[in-house]
CHARMM internal coordinates of N, CA and C (Angstrom, degrees):
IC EDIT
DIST 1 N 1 CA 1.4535
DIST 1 CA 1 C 1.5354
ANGL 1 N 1 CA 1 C 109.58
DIST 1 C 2 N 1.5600
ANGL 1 CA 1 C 2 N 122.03
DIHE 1 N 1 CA 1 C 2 N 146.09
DIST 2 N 2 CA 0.8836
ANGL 1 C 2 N 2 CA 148.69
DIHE 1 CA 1 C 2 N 2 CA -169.73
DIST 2 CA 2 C 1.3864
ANGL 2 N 2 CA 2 C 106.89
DIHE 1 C 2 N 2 CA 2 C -69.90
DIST 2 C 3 N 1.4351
ANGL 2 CA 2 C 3 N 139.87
DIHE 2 N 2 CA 2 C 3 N 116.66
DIST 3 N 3 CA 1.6613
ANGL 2 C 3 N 3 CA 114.53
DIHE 2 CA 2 C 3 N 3 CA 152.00
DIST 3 CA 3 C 1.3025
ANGL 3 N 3 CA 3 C 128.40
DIHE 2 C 3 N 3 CA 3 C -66.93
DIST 3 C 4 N 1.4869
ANGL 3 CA 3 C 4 N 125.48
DIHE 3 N 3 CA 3 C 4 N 156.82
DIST 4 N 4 CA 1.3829
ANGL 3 C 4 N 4 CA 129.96
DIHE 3 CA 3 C 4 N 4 CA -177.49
DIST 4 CA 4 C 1.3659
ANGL 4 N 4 CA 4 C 111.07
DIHE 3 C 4 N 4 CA 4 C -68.08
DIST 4 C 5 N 1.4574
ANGL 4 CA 4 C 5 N 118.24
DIHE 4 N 4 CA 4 C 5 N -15.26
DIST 5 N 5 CA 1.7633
ANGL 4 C 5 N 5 CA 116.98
DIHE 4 CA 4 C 5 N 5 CA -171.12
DIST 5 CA 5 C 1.8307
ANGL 5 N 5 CA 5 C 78.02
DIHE 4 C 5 N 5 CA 5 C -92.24
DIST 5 C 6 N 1.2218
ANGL 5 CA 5 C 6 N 146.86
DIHE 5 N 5 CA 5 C 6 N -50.52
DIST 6 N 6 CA 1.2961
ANGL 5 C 6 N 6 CA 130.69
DIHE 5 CA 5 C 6 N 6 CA -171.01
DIST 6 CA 6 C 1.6827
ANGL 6 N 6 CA 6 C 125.20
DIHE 5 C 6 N 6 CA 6 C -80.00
DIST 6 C 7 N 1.7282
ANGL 6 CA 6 C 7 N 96.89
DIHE 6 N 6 CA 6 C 7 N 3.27
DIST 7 N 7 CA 1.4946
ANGL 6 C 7 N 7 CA 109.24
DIHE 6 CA 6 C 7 N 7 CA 168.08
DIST 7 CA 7 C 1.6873
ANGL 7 N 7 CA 7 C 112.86
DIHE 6 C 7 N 7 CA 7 C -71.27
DIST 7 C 8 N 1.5999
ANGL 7 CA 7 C 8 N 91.87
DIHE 7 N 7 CA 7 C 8 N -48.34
DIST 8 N 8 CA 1.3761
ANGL 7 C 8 N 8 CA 127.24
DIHE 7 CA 7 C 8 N 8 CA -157.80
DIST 8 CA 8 C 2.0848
ANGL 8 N 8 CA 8 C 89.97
DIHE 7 C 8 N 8 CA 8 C -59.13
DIST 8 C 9 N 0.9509
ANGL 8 CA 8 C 9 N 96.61
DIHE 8 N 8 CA 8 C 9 N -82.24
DIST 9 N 9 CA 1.6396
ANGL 8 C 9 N 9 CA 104.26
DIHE 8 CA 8 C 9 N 9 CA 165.06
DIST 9 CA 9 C 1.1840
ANGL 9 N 9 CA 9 C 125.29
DIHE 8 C 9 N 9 CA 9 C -0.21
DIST 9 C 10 N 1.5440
ANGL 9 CA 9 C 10 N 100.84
DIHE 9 N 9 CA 9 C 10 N -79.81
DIST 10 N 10 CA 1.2626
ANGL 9 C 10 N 10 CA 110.04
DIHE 9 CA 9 C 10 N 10 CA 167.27
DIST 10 CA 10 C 1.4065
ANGL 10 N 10 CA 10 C 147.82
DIHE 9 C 10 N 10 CA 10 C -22.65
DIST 10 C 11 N 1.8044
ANGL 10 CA 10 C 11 N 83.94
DIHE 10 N 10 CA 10 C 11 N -58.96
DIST 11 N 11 CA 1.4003
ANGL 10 C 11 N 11 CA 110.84
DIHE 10 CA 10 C 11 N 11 CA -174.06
DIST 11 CA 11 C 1.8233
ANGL 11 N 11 CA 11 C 102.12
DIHE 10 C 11 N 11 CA 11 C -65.57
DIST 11 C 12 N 0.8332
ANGL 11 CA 11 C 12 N 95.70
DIHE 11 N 11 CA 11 C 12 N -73.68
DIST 12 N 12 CA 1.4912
ANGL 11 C 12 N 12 CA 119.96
DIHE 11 CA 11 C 12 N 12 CA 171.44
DIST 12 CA 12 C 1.9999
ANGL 12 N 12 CA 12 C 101.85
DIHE 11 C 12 N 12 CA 12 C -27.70
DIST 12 C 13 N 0.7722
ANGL 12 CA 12 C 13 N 140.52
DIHE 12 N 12 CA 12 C 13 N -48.29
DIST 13 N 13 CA 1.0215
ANGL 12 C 13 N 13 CA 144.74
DIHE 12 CA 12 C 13 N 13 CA 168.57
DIST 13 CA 13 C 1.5580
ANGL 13 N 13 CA 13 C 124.04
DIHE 12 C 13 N 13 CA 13 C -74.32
DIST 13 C 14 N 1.1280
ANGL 13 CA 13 C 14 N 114.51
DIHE 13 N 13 CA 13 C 14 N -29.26
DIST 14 N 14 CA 1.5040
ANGL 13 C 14 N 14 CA 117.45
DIHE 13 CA 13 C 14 N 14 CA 162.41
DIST 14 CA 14 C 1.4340
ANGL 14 N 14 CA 14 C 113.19
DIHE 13 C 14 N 14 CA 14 C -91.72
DIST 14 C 15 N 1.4184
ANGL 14 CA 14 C 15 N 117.59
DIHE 14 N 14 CA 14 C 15 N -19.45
DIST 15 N 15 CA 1.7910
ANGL 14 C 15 N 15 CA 106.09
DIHE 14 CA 14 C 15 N 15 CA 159.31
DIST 15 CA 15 C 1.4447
ANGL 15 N 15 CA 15 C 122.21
DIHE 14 C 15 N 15 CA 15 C -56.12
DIST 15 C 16 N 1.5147
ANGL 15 CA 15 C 16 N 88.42
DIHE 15 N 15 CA 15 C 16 N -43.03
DIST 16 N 16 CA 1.9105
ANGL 15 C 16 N 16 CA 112.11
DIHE 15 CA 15 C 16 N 16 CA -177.50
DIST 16 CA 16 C 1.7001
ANGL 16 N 16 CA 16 C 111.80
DIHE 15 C 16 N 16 CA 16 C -42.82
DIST 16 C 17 N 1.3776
ANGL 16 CA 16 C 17 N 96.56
DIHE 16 N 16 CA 16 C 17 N -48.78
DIST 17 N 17 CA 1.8302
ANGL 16 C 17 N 17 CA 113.81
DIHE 16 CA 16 C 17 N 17 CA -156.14
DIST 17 CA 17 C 1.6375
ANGL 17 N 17 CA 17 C 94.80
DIHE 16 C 17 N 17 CA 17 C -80.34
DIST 17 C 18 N 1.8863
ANGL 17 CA 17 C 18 N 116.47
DIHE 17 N 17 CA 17 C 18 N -34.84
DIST 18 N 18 CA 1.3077
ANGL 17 C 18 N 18 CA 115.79
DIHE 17 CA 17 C 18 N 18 CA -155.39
DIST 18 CA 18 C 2.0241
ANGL 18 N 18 CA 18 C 83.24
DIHE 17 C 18 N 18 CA 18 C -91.00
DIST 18 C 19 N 0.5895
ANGL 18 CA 18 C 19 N 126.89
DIHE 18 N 18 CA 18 C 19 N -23.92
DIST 19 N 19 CA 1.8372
ANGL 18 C 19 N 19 CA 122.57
DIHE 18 CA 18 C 19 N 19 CA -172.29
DIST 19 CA 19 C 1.1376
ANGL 19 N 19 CA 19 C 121.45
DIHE 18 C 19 N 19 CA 19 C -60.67
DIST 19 C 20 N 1.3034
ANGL 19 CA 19 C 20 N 114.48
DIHE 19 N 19 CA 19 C 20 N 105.12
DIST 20 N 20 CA 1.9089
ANGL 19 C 20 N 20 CA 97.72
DIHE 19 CA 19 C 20 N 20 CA -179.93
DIST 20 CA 20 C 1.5679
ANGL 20 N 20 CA 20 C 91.75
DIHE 19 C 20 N 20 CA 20 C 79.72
DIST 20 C 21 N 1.0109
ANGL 20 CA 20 C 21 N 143.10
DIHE 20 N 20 CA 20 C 21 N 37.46
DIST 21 N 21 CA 1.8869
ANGL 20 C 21 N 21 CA 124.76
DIHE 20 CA 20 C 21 N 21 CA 152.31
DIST 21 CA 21 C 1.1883
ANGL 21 N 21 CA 21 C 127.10
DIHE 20 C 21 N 21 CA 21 C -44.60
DIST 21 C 22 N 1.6282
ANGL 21 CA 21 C 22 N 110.84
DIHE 21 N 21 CA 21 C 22 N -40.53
DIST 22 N 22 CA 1.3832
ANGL 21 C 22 N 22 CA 127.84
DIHE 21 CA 21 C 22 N 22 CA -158.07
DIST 22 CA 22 C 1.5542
ANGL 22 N 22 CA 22 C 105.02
DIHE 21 C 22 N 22 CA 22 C -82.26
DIST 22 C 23 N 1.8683
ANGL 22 CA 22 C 23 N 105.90
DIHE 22 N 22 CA 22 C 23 N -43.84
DIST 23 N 23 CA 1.2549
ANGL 22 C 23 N 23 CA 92.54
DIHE 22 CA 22 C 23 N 23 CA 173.07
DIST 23 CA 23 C 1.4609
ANGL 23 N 23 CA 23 C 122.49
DIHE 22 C 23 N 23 CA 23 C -78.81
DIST 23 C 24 N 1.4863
ANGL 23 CA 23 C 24 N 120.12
DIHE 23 N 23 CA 23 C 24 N -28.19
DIST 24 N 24 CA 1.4819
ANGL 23 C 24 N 24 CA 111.97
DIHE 23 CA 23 C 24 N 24 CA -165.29
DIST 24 CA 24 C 1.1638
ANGL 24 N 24 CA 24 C 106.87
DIHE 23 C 24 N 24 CA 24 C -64.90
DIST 24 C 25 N 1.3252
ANGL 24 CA 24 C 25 N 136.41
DIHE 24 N 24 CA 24 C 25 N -4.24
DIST 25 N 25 CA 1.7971
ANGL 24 C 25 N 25 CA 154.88
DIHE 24 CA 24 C 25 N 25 CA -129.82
DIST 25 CA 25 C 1.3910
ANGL 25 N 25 CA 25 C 63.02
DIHE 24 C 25 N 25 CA 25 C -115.88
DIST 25 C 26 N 1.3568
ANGL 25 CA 25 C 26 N 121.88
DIHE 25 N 25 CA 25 C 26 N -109.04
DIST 26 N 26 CA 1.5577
ANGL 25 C 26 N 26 CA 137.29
DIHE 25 CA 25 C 26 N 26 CA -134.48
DIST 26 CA 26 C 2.0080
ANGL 26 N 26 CA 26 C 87.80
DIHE 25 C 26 N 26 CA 26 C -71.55
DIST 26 C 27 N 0.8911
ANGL 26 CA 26 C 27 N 128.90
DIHE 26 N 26 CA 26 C 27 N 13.37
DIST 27 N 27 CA 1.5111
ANGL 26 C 27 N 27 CA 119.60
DIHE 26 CA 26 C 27 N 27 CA 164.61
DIST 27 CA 27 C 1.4445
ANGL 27 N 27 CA 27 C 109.84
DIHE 26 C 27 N 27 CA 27 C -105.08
DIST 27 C 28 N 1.4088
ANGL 27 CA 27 C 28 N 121.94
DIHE 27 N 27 CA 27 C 28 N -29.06
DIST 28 N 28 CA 1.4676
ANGL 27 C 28 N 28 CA 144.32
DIHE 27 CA 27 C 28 N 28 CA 162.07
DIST 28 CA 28 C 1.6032
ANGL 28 N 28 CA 28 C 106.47
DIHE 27 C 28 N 28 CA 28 C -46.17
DIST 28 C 29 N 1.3534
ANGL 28 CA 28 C 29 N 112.14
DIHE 28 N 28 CA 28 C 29 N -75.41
DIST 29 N 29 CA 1.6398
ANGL 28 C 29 N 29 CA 137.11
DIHE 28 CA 28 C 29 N 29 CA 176.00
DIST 29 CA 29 C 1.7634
ANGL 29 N 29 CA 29 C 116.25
DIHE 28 C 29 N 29 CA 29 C -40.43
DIST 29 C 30 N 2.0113
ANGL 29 CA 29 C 30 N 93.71
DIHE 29 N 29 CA 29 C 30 N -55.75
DIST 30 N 30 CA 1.8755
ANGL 29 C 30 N 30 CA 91.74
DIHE 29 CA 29 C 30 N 30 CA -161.02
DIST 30 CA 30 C 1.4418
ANGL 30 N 30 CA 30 C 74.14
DIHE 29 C 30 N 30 CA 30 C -110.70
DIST 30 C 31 N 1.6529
ANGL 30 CA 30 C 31 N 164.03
DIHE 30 N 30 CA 30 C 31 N -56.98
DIST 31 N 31 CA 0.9021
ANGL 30 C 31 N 31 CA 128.29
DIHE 30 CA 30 C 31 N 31 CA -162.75
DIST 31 CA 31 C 1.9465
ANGL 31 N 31 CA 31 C 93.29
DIHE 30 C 31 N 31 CA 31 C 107.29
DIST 31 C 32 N 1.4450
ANGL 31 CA 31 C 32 N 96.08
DIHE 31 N 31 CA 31 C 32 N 124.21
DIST 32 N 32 CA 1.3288
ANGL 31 C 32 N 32 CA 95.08
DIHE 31 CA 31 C 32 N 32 CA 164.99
DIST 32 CA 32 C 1.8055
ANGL 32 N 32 CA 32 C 138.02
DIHE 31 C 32 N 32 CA 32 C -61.11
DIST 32 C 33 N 0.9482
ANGL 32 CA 32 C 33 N 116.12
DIHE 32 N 32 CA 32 C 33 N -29.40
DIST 33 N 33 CA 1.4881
ANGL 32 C 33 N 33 CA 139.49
DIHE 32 CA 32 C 33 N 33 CA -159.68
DIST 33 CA 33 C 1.4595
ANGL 33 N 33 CA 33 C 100.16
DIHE 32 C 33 N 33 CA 33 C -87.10
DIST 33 C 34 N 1.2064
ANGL 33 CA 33 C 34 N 104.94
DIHE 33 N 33 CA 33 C 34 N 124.89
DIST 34 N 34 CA 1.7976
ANGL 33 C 34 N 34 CA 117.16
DIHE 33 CA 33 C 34 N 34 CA -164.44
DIST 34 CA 34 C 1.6451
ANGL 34 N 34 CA 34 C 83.41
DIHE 33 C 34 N 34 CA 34 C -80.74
DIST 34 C 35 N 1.8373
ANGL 34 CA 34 C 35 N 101.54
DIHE 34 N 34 CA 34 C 35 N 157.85
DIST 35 N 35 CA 1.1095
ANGL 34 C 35 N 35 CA 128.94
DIHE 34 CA 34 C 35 N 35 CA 155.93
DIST 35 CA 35 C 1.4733
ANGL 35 N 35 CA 35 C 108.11
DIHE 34 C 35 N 35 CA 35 C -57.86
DIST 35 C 36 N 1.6828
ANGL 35 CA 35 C 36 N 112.86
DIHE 35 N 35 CA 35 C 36 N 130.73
DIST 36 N 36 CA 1.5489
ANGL 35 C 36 N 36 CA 126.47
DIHE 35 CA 35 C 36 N 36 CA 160.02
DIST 36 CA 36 C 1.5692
ANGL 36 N 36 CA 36 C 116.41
DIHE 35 C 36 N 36 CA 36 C -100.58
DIST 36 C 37 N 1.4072
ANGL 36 CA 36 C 37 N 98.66
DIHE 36 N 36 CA 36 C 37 N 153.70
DIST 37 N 37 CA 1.6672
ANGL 36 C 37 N 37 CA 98.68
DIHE 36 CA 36 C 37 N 37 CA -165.19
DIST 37 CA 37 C 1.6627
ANGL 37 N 37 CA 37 C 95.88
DIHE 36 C 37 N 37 CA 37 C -106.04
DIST 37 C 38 N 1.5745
ANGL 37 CA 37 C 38 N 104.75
DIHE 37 N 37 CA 37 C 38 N 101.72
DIST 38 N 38 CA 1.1677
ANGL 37 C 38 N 38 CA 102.99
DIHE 37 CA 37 C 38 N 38 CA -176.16
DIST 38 CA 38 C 1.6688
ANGL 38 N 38 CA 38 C 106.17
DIHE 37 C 38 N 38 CA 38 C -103.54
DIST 38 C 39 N 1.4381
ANGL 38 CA 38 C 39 N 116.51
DIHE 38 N 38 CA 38 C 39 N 171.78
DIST 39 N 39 CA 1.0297
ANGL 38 C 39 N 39 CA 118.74
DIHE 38 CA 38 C 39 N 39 CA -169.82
DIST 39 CA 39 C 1.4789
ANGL 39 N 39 CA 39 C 132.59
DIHE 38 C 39 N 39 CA 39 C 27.53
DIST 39 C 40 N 1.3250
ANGL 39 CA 39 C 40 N 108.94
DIHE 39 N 39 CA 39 C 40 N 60.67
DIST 40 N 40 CA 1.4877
ANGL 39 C 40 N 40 CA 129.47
DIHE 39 CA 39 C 40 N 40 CA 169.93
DIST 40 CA 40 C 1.1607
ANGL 40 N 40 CA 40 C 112.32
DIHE 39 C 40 N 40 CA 40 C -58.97
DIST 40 C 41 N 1.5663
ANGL 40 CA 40 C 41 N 133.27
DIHE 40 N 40 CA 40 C 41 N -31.72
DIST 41 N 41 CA 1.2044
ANGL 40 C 41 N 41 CA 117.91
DIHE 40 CA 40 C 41 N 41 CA -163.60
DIST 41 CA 41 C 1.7639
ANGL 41 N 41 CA 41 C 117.65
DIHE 40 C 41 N 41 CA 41 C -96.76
DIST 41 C 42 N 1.6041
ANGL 41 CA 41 C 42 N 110.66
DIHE 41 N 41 CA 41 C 42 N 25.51
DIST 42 N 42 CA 1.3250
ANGL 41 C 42 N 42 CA 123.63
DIHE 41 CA 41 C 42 N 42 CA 176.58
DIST 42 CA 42 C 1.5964
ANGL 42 N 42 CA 42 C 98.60
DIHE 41 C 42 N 42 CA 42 C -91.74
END
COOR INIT
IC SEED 1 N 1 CA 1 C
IC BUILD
């Protein structure tokens, strides 16, 4: 049998992973940090 402090855990950790998928996905992929406009003067 399971303890309730290693239920608790669990749970808590699979809310974590399931929250926001969609964004951490496309923050994973494109990356937070905006495009800089470098070398403008070409």
């Amino acid at each position: 049998m399971v303890s309730n402090t290693r239920v608790t855990k669990n749970r808590r950790a699979r809310k974590k992973s399931n929250a926001g998928k969609k964004r951490k996905a496309a923050n994973n992929n494109k990356g937070t940090t905006p495009k800089f406009a470098i070398h403008q003067d070409k």
